[in-house]
C-alpha positions as CSV (number, residue, x, y, z in Angstrom):
1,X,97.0,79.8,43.1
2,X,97.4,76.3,41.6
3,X,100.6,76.8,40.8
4,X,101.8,77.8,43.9
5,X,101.0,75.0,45.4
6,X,102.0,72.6,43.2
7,X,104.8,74.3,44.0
8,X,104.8,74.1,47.5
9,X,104.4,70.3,47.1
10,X,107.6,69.7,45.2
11,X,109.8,72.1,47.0
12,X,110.5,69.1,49.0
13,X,110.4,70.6,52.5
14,X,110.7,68.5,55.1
15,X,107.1,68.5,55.9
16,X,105.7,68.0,52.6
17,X,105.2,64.4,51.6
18,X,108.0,62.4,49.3
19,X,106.4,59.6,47.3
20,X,105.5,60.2,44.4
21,X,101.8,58.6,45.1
22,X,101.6,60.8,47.3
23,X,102.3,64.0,45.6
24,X,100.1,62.8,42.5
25,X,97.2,62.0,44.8
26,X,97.5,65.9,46.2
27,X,97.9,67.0,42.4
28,X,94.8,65.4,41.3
29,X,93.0,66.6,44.2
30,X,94.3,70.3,43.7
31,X,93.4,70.1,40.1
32,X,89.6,68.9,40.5
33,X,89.5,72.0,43.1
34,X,89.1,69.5,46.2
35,X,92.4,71.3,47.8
36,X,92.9,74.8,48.2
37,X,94.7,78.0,49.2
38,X,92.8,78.1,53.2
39,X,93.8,81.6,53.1
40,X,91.5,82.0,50.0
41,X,88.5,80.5,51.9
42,X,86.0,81.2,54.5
43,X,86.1,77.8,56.5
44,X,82.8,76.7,58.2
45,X,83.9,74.8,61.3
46,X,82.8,72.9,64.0
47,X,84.7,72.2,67.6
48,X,84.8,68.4,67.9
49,X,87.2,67.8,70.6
50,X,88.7,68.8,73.5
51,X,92.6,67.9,74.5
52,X,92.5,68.3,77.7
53,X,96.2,68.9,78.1
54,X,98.7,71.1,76.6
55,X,101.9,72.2,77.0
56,X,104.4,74.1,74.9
57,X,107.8,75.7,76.5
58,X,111.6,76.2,75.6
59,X,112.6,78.0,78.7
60,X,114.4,76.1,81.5
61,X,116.0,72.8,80.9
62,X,113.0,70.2,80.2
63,X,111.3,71.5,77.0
64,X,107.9,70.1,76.0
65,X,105.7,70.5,72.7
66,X,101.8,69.3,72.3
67,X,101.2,67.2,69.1
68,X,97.7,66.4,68.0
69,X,97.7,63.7,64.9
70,X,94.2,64.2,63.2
71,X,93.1,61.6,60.4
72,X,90.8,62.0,57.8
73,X,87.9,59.7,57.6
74,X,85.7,61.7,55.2
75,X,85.6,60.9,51.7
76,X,86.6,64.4,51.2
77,X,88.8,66.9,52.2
78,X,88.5,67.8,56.1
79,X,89.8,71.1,56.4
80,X,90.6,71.2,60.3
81,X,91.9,74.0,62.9
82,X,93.8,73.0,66.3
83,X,93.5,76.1,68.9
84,X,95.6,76.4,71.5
85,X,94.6,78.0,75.1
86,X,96.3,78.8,77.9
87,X,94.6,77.3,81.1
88,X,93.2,80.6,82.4
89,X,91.7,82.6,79.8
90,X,88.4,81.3,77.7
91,X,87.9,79.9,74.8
92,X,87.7,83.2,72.9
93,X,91.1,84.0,72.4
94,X,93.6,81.0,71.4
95,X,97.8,81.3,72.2
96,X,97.9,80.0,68.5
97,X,96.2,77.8,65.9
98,X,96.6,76.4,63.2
99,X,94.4,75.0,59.5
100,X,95.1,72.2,57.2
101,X,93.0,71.1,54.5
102,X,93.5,66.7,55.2
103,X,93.0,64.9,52.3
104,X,90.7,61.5,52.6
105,X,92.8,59.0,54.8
106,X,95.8,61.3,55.3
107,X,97.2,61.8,58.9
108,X,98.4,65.1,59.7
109,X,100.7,66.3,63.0
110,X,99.6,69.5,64.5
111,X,102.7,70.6,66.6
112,X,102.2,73.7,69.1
113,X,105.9,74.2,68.2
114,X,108.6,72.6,65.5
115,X,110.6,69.4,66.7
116,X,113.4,67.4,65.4
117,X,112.4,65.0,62.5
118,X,113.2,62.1,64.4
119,X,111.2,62.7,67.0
120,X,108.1,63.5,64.6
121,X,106.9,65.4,62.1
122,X,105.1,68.3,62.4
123,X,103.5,69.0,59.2
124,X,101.2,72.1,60.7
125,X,102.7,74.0,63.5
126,X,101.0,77.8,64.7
127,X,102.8,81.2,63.5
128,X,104.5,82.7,66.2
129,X,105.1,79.1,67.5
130,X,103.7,78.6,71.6
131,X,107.4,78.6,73.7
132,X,105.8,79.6,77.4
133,X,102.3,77.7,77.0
134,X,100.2,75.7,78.9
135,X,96.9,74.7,78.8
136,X,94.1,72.9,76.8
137,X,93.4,72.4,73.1
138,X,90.1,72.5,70.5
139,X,90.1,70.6,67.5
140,X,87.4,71.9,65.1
141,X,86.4,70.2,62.0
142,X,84.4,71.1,58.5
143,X,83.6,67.4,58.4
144,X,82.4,65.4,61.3
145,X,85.0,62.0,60.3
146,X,88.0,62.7,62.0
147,X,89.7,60.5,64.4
148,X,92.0,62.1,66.7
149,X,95.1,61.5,69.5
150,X,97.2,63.7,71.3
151,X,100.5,63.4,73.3
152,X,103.1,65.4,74.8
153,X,106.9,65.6,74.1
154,X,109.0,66.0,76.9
155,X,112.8,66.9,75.7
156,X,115.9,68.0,77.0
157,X,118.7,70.5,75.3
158,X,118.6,74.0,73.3
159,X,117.6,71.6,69.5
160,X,115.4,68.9,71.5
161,X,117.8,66.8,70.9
162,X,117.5,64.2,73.6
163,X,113.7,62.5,73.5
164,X,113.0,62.3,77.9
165,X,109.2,61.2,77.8
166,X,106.3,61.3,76.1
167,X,102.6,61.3,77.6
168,X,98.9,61.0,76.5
169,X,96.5,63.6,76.7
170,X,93.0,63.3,77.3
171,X,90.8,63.7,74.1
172,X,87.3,64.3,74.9
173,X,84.0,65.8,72.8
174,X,83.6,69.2,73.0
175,X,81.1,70.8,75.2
176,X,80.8,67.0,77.1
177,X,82.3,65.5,80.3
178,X,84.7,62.3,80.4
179,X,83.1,58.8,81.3
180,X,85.3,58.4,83.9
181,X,88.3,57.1,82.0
């Protein structure tokens, strides 16, 4: 298993850091057992947030995709799940989600579908990928330290090639009302 990701870190995909501090400080924390396989684990986590917003579609000619940028605060790896819902069914049953295991003080772009590179990267995007979504978010966490945003990307064309707006969502805490704001 620690080969293939090692692997998986130099295969130099396009979401899979470059610099070479980078891929040592993922190394070291693979080899010290810090970063895993999460297909391999049973993860223990928590809802934190709610983003009150989200919408993913490719049908029609705007397009839109949710991204949610988590950040690791703890002084270990986070491993984190995004959920995605569509606005009229609970909280049992997500669209799509998807896990990364964040190493301390890395950011990491969960995309409810893939989008050009120069737009942003989406380093952890759900399998099948939301296309006719719309709805709300969860962001659950092992670890408590996690600061989050979320946006959404308004495009135009059949490769998102032309950037038309982008807007905030709400982030709220889980299970608690807004202040207003």
């Amino acid at each position: 298993m620690e080969n293939n990701i090692k692997a998986i870190l130099r295969s130099k995909q396009p979401h899979i850091p470059t610099g070479s501090k980078e891929l040592k400080h993922l190394e070291r924390l693979i080899e010290i057992g810090e970063l895993d396989d999460l297909q391999a684990v049973s993860i223990p986590i928590t809802p934190r947030y709610l983003i009150t917003y989200m919408n993913s579609q490719t049908r029609g000619r705007i397009r839109s995709a949710t991204v949610v940028s988590v950040t690791n605060q703890a002084n270990r790896p986070n491993r984190v799940t995004v959920a995605y819902f569509k606005g009229f069914v609970n909280n049992s049953a997500p669209a799509g989600s998807t896990t990364f295991s964040i190493p301390p003080d890395f950011t990491v772009d969960f995309c409810t579908r893939g989008l050009p590179g120069e737009i942003t990267t989406c380093n952890s995007v759900p399998n099948p990928e939301l296309v006719f979504d719309e709805g709300r978010a969860i962001v659950s966490s092992e670890r408590p330290e996690i600061g989050v945003s979320a946006r959404v990307y308004y495009t135009e064309g059949d490769k998102d090639e032309q950037l038309l707006a982008i807007t905030d969502s709400k982030v709220v805490n889980f299970n608690q009302a807004n202040v207003g704001d």
